[in-house]
LUMROBA-830120 format. One record per residue (C-alpha): residue in one letter; x, y, z. Coordinates in pm, whole numbers, padded with zeros to 5 digits, always signed. Each point is the difference from the previous one (the first is absolute). Layout:
REM residues N
AXYZ;...
//
This chain:
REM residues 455
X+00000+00000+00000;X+00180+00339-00109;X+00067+00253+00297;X-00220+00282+00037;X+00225+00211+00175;X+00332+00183-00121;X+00198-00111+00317;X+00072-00338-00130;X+00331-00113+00168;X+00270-00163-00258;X-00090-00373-00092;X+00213-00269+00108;X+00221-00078-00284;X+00054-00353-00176;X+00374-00050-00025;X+00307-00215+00045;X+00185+00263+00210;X+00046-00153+00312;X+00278+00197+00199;X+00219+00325-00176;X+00321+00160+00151;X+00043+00364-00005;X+00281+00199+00012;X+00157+00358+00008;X+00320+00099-00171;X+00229+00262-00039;X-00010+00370+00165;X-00360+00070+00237;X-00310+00224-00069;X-00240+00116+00119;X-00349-00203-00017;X+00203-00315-00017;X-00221-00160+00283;X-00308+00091-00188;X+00105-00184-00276;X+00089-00301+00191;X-00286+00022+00262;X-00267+00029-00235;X+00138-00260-00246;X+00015-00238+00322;X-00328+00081+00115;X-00186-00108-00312;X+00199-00305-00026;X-00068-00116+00343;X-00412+00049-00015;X+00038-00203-00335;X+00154-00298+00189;X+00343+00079-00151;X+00330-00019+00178;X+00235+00293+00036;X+00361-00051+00075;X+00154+00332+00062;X+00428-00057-00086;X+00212+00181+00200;X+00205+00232-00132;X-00045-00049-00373;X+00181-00285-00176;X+00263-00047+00280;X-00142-00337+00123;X-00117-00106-00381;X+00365+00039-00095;X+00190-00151+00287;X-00240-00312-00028;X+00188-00328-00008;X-00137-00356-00096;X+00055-00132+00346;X-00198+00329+00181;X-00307+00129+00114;X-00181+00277-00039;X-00082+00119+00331;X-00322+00150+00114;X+00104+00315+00238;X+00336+00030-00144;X-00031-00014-00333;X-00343+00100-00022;X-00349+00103+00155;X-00338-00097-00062;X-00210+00293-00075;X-00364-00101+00082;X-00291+00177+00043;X+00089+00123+00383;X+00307+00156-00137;X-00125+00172-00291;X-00178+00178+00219;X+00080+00373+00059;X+00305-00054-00260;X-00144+00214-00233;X+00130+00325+00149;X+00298-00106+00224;X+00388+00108-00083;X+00271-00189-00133;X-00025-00356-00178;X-00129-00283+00221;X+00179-00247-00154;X+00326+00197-00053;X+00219+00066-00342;X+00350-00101-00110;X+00131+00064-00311;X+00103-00354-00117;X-00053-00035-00374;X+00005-00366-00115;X-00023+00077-00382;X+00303+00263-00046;X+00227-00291-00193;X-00283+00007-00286;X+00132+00271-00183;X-00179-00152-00374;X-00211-00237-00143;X+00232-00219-00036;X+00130-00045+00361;X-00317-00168+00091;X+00135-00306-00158;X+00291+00005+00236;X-00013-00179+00319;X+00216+00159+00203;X-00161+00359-00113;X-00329-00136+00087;X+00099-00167+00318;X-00114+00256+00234;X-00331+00018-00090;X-00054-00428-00026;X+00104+00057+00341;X-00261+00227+00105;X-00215-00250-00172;X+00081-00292+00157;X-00057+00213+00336;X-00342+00088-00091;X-00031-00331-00113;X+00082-00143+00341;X-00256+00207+00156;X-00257-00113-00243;X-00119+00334-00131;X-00147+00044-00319;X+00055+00413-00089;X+00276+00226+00082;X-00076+00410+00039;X+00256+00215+00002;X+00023+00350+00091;X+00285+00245-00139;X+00130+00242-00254;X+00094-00096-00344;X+00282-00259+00084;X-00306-00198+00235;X-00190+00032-00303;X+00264-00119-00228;X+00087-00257+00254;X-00353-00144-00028;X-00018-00014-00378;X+00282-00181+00047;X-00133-00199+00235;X-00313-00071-00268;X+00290-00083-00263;X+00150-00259+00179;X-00336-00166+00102;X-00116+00018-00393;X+00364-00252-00060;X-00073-00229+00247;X-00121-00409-00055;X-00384-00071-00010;X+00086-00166+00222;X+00069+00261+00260;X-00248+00248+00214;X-00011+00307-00204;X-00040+00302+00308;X-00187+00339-00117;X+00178+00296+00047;X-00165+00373+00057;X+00188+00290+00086;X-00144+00308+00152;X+00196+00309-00132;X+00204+00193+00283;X+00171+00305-00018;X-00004+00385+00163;X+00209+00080-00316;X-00325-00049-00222;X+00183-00089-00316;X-00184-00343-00073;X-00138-00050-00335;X-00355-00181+00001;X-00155+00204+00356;X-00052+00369+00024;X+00118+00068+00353;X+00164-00248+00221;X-00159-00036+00319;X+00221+00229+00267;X+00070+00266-00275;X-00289+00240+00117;X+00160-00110+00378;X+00392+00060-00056;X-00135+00355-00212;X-00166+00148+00287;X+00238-00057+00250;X+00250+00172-00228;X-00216+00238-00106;X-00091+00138+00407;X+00426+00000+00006;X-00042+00215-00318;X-00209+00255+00115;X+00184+00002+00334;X+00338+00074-00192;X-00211+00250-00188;X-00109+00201+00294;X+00342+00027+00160;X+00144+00122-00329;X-00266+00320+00030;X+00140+00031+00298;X+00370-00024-00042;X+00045+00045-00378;X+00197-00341+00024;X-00020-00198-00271;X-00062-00353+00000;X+00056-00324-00259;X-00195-00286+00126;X+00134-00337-00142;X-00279-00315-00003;X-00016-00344-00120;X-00061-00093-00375;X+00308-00166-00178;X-00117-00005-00367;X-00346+00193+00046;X-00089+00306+00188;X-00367-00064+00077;X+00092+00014+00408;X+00192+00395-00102;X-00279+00113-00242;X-00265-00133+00278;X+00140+00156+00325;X+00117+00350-00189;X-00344+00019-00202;X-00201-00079+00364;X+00232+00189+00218;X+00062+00325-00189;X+00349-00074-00107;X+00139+00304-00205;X+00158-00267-00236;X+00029-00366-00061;X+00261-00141-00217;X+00020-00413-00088;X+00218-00162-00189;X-00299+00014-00329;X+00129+00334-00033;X+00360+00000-00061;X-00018+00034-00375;X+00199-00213-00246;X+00260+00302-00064;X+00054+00044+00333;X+00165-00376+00033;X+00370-00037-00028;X+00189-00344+00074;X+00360-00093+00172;X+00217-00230+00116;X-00182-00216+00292;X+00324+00025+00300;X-00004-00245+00313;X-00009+00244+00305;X+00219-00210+00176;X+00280-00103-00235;X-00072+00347-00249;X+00103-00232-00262;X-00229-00057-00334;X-00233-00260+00008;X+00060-00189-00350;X-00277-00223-00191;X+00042-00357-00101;X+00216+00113-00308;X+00206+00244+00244;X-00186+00325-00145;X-00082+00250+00288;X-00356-00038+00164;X-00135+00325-00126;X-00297+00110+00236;X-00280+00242-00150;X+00020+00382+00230;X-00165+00341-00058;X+00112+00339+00040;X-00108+00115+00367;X+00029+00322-00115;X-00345+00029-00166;X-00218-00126+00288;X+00217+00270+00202;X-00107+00273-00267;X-00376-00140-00039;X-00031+00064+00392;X+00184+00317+00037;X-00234+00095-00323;X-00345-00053+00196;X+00168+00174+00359;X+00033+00294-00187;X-00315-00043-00215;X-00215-00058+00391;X+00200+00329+00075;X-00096+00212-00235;X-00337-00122+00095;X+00075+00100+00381;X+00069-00290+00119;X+00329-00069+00175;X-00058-00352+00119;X+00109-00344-00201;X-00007-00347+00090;X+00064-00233-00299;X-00077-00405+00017;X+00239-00217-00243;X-00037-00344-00005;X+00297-00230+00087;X+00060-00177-00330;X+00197+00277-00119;X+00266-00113+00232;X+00072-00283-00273;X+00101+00214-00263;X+00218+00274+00179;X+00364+00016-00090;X+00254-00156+00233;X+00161+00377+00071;X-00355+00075+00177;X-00071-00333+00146;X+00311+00010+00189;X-00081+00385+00099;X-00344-00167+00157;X+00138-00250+00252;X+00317-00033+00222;X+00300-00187-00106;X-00082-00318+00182;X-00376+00038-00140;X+00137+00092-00356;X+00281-00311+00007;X-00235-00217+00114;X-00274+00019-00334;X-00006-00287-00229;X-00116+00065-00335;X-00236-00286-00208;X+00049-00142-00294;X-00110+00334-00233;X+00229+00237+00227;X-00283+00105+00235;X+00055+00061+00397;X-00268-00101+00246;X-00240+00314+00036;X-00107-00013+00319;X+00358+00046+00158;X+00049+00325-00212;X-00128+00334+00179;X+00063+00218-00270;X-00286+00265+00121;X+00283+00182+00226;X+00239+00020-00321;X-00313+00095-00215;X-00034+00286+00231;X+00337+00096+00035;X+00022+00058-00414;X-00342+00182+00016;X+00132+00242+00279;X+00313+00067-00210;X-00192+00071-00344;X-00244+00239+00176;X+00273+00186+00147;X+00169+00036-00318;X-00300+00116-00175;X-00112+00243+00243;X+00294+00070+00233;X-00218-00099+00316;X+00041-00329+00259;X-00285-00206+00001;X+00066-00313+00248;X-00143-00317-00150;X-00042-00333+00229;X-00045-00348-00141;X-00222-00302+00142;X-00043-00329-00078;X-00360-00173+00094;X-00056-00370-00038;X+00012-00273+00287;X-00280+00209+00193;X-00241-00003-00244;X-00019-00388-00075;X-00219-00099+00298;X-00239+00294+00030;X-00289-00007+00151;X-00252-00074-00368;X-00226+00274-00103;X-00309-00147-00072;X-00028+00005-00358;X+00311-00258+00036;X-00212-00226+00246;X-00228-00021-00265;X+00191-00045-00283;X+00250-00252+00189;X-00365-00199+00130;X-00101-00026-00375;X+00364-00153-00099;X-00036-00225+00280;X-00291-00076-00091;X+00063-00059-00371;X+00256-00250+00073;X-00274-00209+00176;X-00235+00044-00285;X+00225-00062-00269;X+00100-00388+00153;X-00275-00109+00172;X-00293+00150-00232;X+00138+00048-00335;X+00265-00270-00003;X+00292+00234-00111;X+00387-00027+00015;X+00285+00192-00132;X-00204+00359+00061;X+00107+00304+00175;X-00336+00177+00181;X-00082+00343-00129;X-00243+00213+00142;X-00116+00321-00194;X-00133+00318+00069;X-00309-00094+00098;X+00152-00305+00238;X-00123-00242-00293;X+00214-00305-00021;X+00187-00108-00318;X+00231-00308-00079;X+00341+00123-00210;X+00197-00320-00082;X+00359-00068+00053;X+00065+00044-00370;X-00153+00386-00014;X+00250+00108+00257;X+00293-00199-00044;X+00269+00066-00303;X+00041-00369-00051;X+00301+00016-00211;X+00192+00126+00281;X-00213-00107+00324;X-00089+00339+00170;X-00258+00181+00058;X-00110+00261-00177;X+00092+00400+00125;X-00246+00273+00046;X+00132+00320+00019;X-00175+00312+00013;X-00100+00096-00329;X+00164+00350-00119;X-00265+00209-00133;X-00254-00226+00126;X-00280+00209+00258;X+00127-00108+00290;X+00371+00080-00108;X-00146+00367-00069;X-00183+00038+00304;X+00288+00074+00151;X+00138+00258-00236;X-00294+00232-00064;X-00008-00001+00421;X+00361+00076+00036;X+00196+00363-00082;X-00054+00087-00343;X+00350+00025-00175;X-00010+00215-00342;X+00197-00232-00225;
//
């Protein structure tokens, strides 16, 4: 007999899925306990077992034949008692680690390797052991490309074998995932560094001190254009707007030897940099554009990705000598990002330009924001939007029988299903980037709000 009221609660579904793990990898964010309470909760009322894992893939990886994995230590069971009043608490419940099982597939090709593949027919076997049937993972774009591979390497195995579903649930305060408009956390990490913002902003009236606010956001600048657009910033520079001509390259030098580092075929590692020199002028441009307007205070947000591409004469001005010996570069000549403040140097160079263009001092400080943003307390358009993820991944295994998804939620907290294959370069095994697009609305948002400069 159909219902005659609109308050129907959700059917119980018909479906093999007996028992899924969940886990969290890689940096926190905010909402991450929404996610995971509310994708618990639904799984429990439908009968379904939950294993929460511990601190990402740590236990998956360090499985052996002979072990066990342990309820308490490795992980927790989230039932329906727990999932209760999850929604809105701090932190991640079942903790993070950034272990990454799938880094030795680097191509297609490597899937046919054993040893390459190794680490995740371990994780497997683990998940195996425990007799679960789905994995969810939680992350940024290596978690997501960690699960595709995941998919890959259940796709090659014998008929034989259990086949496990994979899901991921896209994580990230950066924002720069392809397939989901905002990341849940975003709207969190942006209004916590938009209220520091404003605060900057209202001690610069007051002191005519400038400031340069550094923020996460290694190869997109959503988390800069977010926080300076919401918190008044007289600027915002990512690294979408260093333009092509401004991009030199040189010689990539180990800090601690200051010898070359050569190539395979003993060519020097040459590392892609841009001339500092025009972000200096841009922001000198818009402190005297604001003044001219009467307006004497300036607090610019740049995002930290533009630490990669500095030359090694400024990267070494930005740290001490133990700090500056002590970088590693990767394979393409890049330094790790989040051990270079280069907001004090930025602001060093700006105070230096202005004085030679106008022959007064204008003090300029530099910050760096990031650890204190990741576990915010979640604003609640990310409750909601982390509830509906949550809840996707229980509606896309145990009532529409999907696997090798990601869970994207729109504007309108409608759920969709993007495949592995629409966010994944396959020929090279990563995920697909999503910077900020220049010229795009939100991209020019921020410019028609900031200080006019007459080109």
């Amino acid at each position: 007999m159909p219902s005659t009221s609109n308050l129907v609660s959700p059917k119980l579904p018909k479906t093999d899925i007996k028992r899924v793990a969940i886990l969290f990898s890689g940096g926190p964010a905010p909402t991450a306990n929404a996610v995971i309470g509310s994708a618990a909760i639904c799984f429990a009322r439908a009968g379904i077992e939950v294993y929460g894992m511990k601190n990402g893939y740590t236990a998956l990886v360090e499985y052996k034949d002979d072990s066990k994995i342990e309820e308490g230590k490795h992980y927790i069971r989230l039932d329906k008692q727990i999932g209760e009043g999850l929604r809105t608490s701090r932190g991640i419940c079942i903790g993070t680690a950034r272990v990454n099982p799938g880094k030795l597939l680097k191509k297609p090709i490597d899937l046919k390797d054993p040893e390459k593949t190794a680490p995740l027919m371990t994780v497997y076997k683990a998940l195996r052991s425990m007799d679960v049937d789905a994995l969810i993972s939680i992350g940024g774009d290596d978690t997501l490309t960690t699960a595709a591979k995941f998919k890959l390497v259940m796709d090659a195995l014998p008929d034989t074998e259990k086949r496990l579903k994979v899901i991921h649930l896209p994580k990230t305060i950066d924002n720069d995932y392809k397939g989901i408009d905002f990341t849940f956390g975003y709207f969190t990490a942006v209004e916590m560094l938009a209220a520091e913002i404003r605060n900057l902003l209202a001690d610069s009236e007051a002191t005519e001190t400038g400031y340069i606010a550094q923020v996460m956001g290694r190869s997109a600048a959503w988390l800069a254009y977010g926080a300076s657009i919401a918190g008044e910033g007289s600027l915002v520079i990512g690294l979408e707007d260093i333009h092509q001509n401004w991009y030199d390259s040189e010689p990539t030098v180990d800090p601690d030897t200051g010898k070359e580092i050569l190539t395979k075929d003993g060519t020097p590692l040459m590392r892609q940099i841009f001339d500092v020199q025009k972000i200096v002028n841009r922001c000198v441009d818009v402190i005297q554009a604001r003044e001219l307007e009467g307006k004497t205070a300036f607090v610019a947000v740049v995002s930290e990705g533009l630490a990669e591409y500095l030359p090694l004469s400024e990267i070494k001005m930005c740290c001490s000598d133990d700090e500056y010996r002590s970088l590693k570069p990767d394979t393409f000549g890049h330094f790790p990002v989040s051990q270079l403040k280069y907001s004090a140097r930025l602001g060093r160079l700006i105070a230096e330009e202005y004085k030679r263009r106008t022959g007064k001092s204008k003090k300029m400080v530099g910050l760096q924001f990031g650890y204190e943003v990741r576990c915010n307390q979640a604003t609640a358009f990310d409750v909601i939007l982390g509830s509906q993820i949550g809840v996707g991944a229980y509606k896309a295994l145990a009532e529409l029988d999907k696997n090798g998804v990601m869970i994207s939620v729109g504007h309108t907290m409608d759920i969709t299903y993007p495949v592995f294959e629409e966010l994944i370069d396959m020929s090279r095994l990563r995920a697909h980037e999503r910077p900020i697009g220049v010229g795009s609305d939100m991209h020019q948002l921020a410019r028609y709000l900031e200080g006019w400069v007459k080109e």
